[in-house]
C-alpha positions, 0 to 999 in steps of 0.5 A: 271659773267653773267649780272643779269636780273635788270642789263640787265634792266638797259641798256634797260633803258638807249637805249631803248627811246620810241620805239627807240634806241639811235640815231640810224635808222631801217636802221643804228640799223641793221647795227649796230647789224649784225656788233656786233652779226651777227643779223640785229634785225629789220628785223630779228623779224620785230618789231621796233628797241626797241622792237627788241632789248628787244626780242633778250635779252631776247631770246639769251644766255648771251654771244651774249646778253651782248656782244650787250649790250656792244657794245652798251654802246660803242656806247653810250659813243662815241656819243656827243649828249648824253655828258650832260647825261653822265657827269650829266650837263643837267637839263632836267629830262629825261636826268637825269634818263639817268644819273642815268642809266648811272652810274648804268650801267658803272661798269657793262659794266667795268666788262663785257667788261673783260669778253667778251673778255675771252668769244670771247677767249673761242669761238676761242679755241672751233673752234679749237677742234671738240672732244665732250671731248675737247668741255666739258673742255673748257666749264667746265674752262672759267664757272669756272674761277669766280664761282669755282678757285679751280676746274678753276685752276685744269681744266687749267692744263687738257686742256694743257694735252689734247691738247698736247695728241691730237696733238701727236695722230693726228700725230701718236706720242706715249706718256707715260701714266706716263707723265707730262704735262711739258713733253707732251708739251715739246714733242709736241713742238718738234713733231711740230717743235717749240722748242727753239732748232729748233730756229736760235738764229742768226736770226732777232729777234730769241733770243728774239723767243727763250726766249718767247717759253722758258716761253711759255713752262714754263706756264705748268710746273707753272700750274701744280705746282699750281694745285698740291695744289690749283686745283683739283685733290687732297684731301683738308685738312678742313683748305684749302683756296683756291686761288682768282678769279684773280689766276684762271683768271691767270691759265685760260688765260695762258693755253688758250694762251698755248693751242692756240699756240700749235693748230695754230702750229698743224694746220699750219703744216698740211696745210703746208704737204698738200700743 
């Protein structure tokens, strides 16, 4: 989930001393920021590094912001001048706000971390895919994953679909209107060469190759087994409940692994043709 203001606050609090933050110099915060977000803050807004910082919050979306935000915290953690704020030891009073701030902060930071990297996931699958229609499924399954499973779970298994239509399109292959996703994968695994047949199971390590495209292959068929009564696509009887957070986490992240490795295939195999 997004941070709320008061928690996006609350980190302000923690690195924002008096105009600075944390230890860090105009020269080494810019460093700092073009590393984490591709911004150098300071020189970007001419403003000091405080103020800076609290601007680009402001301005930015959620997923640059908090990403700072987390790098940041990172960066706080690693630091041994702010050791006696963190584990509670000193006695001065500002350190002990910091304390404060710092307790405040660090499940948020826990929370968020997770979902940074499922953002950056998210971020990667969209450089793959130039559709508009493509663009909407994956915005429409990663801001679902917290806020709706049920429609998560059911838009997990529309992103293999369309994924595997693409693919097979792109590469003049024909595909039933009547196919499952189980068999639009299997049919673009053997379009682009990397079924477990294709394998050489005599080859170093190509058992093992095998066996992980065998479960890589299953993941549609177990998503789409699970969307049947749990996503969307069906009418619900008044006694359904559907399933948790953690269950839409798990069908988003198999069928953005799915999806990922099936384009990195497409796209090896078409540098591989023009070169």
């Amino acid at each position: 989930m997004a941070m709320t203001e008061i928690e996006k606050g609350l980190f302000l609090r923690l690195f924002n001393r008096g105009g600075y933050v944390l230890n860090f110099t105009t020269s080494s915060f810019d460093t700092f920021t073009k590393s984490s977000i591709g911004v150098a803050l300071c020189a970007h807004y001419g403003l000091s590094k405080g103020r800076s910082l609290t601007k680009y919050i402001e301005e930015e979306s959620d997923v640059s912001g908090t990403k700072l935000l987390c790098d940041l915290f990172d960066y706080y953690e690693a630091q041994p001048e702010y050791a006696s704020e963190m584990d509670g030891t000193s006695t001065a009073r500002d350190a002990k706000n910091h304390h404060f701030l710092y307790e405040k902060c660090k499940p948020v930071a826990r929370r968020e971390r997770a979902g940074v990297s499922v953002l950056a996931q998210r971020e990667e699958l969209e450089t793959h895919f130039t559709s508009d229609y493509m663009r909407q499924q994956i915005d429409a399954l990663f801001s679902s994953r917290e806020t709706n499973p049920t429609e998560a779970i059911g838009k997990s298994k529309e992103l293999i679909e369309s994924c595997c239509k693409t693919i097979l399109e792109e590469n003049s292959r024909d595909y039933g209107g009547n196919w499952g996703v189980s068999q639009l994968v299997k049919e673009t695994m053997k379009c682009l060469g990397i079924e477990t047949d294709d394998i050489n199971a005599d080859l170093p390590a190509g058992g093992t190759i095998k066996r992980i495209l065998s479960s890589l292959g299953n993941i549609a068929g177990g998503i789409a087994e699970l969307r049947n009564p749990y996503g969307t696509g069906h009418g619900k009887a008044d006694s359904y409940k559907g399933l948790t957070i953690r269950h839409a986490k798990l069908a988003v992240g198999s069928s953005a692994t799915l999806v990922e490795y099936l384009w990195d295939a497409h796209e090896w195999r078409k540098e591989s043709q023009q070169s």
